[in-house]
C-alpha positions in Angstrom: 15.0 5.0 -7.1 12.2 7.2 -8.6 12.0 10.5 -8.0 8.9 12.0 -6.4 8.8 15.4 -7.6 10.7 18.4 -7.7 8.9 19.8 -5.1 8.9 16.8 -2.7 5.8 15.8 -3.1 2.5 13.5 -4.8 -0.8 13.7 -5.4 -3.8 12.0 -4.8 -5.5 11.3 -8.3 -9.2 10.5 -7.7 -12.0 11.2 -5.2 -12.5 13.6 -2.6 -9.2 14.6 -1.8 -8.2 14.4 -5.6 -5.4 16.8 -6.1 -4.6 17.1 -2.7 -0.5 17.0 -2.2 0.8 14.6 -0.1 4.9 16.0 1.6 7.1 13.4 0.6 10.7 13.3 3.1 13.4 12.0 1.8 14.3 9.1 2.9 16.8 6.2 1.5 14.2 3.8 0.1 11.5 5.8 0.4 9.7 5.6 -3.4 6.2 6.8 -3.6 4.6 5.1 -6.0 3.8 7.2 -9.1 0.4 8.8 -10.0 0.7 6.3 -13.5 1.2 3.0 -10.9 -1.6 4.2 -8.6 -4.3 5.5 -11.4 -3.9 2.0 -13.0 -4.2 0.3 -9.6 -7.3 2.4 -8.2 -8.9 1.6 -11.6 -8.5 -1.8 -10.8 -10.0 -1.8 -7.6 -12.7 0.6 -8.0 -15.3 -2.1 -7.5 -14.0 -2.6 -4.1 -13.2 0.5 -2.9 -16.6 1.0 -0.9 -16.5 0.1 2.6 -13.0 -1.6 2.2 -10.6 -2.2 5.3 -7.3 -1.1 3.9 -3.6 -1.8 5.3 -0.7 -0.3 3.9 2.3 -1.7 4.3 5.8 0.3 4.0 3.4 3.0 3.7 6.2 5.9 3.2 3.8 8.9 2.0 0.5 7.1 2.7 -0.3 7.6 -0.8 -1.7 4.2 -1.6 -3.6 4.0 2.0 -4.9 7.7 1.5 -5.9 7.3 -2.5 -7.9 4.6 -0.6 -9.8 6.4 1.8 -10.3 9.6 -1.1 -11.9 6.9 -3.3 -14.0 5.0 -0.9 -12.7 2.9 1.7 -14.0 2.6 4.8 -10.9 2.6 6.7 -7.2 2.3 6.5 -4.0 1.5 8.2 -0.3 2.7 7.7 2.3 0.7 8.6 5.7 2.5 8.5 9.2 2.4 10.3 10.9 5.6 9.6 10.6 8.1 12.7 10.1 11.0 10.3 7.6 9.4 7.7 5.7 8.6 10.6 5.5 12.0 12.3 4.4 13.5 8.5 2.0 11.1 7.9 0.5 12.1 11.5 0.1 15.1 10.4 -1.3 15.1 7.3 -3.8 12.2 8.2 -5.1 15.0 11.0 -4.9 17.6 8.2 -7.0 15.3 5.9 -9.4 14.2 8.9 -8.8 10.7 7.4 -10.1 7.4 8.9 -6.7 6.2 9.3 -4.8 4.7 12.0 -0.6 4.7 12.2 1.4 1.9 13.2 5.0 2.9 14.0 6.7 -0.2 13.2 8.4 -2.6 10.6 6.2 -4.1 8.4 7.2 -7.6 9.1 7.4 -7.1 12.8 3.7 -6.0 13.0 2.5 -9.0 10.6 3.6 -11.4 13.8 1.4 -9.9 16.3 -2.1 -11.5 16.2 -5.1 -9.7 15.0 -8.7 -9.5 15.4 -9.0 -7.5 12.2 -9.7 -9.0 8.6 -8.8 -6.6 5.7 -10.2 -6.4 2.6 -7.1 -5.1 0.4 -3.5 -4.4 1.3 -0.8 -2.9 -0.3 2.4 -3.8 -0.4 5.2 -1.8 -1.8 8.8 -2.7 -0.2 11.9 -0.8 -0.8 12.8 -2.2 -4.4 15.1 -5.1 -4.0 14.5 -5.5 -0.5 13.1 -9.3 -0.8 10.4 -8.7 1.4 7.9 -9.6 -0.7 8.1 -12.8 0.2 8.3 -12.6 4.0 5.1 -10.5 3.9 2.8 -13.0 1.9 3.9 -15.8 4.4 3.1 -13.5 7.0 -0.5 -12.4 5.7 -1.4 -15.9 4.5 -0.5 -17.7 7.7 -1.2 -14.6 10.3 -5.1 -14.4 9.4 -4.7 -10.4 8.0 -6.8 -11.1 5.0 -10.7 -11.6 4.3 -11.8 -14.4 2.9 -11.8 -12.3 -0.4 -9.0 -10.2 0.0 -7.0 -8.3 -2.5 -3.6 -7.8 -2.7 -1.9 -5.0 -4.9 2.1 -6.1 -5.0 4.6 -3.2 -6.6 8.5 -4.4 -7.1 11.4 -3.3 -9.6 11.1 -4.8 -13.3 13.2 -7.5 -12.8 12.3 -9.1 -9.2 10.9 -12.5 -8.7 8.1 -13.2 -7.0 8.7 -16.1 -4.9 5.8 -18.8 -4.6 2.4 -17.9 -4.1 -0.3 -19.2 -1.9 -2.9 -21.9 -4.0 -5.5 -19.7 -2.6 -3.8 -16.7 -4.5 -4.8 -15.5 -7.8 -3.2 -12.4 -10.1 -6.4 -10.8 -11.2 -4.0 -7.9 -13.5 -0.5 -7.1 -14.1 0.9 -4.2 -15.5 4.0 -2.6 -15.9 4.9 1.4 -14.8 8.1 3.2 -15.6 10.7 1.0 -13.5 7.7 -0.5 -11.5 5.7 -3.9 -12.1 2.5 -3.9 -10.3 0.2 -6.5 -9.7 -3.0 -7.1 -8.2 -3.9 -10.6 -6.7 -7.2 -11.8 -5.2 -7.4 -14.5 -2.5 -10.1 -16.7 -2.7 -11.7 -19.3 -0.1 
């Protein structure tokens, strides 16, 4: 597990709330992803950033759904199951005044229900070894989740598989970060 900081918590790296710490709890499995894995990944997406619907899944922190919003996006949403995560990210969404809304469930559980809305990138970062990965792209490919040009920023241990992906799916970049391969996909229509 990586450590987040000594102090407990991250940063956001870029845009208007750049520098801004984020209170990390600890939690077993909780792993914020590091400022190296989330400069690489926001660098990636800059293009899309503006306007973007955002859903972050396993959102622990909110540091991926929150970079978001500092950089751009229009909106976000933070899916997380831990009573305690939630209740911080509460706060420091109200602290930020952030565009975000928090959905107090597990990930996979909140991928079945139906939705109206498309999004236009989502982020999902699992505990490490979890093997949820695979349940989730099942899950946003055949649950309607994603625009028609969605992208789709994966983060696992070194050594985990990915299982299948959709035809529609494309890896745009890969990279690797400390203990953490990341990977950005695109699906196309």
């Amino acid at each position: 597990m990586k450590k987040t900081s000594s102090s407990g918590k991250v940063r956001i790296v870029g845009g208007r709330w750049r520098r801004h710490r984020l209170r990390v709890i600890d939690v077993p499995g909780l792993r914020p992803s590091t400022d190296r894995a989330r400069e690489t990944l926001f660098n990636w997406l800059a293009p899309q950033l503006a306007g973007a619907r955002c859903l972050d899944l396993f959102a622990g922190s909110g540091a991926l759904g929150l970079e978001a919003l500092s950089r751009g996006a229009a909106s976000a949403t933070l899916v997380e199951k831990n009573s305690s995560a939630v209740a911080l990210l509460r706060e420091q969404v109200a602290h930020l005044g952030a565009n975000a809304s928090i959905e107090h469930a597990d990930a996979l559980v909140f991928l079945r229900c139906n939705t109206a809305t498309r999004f236009d990138i989502v982020f999902v970062d699992p505990p490490y070894g979890s093997a949820l990965i695979g349940n989730c792209i099942d899950l946003l490919e055949r649950g309607g989740w994603l625009s028609s040009s969605a992208y789709i920023y994966l983060e696992t241990g070194l050594n985990e598989e990915l299982p299948q992906l959709p035809l529609e799916w494309r890896e745009c970049r890969s990279g690797r970060c400390g203990g953490s391969a990341v990977r950005l996909l695109r699906k196309d229509y």
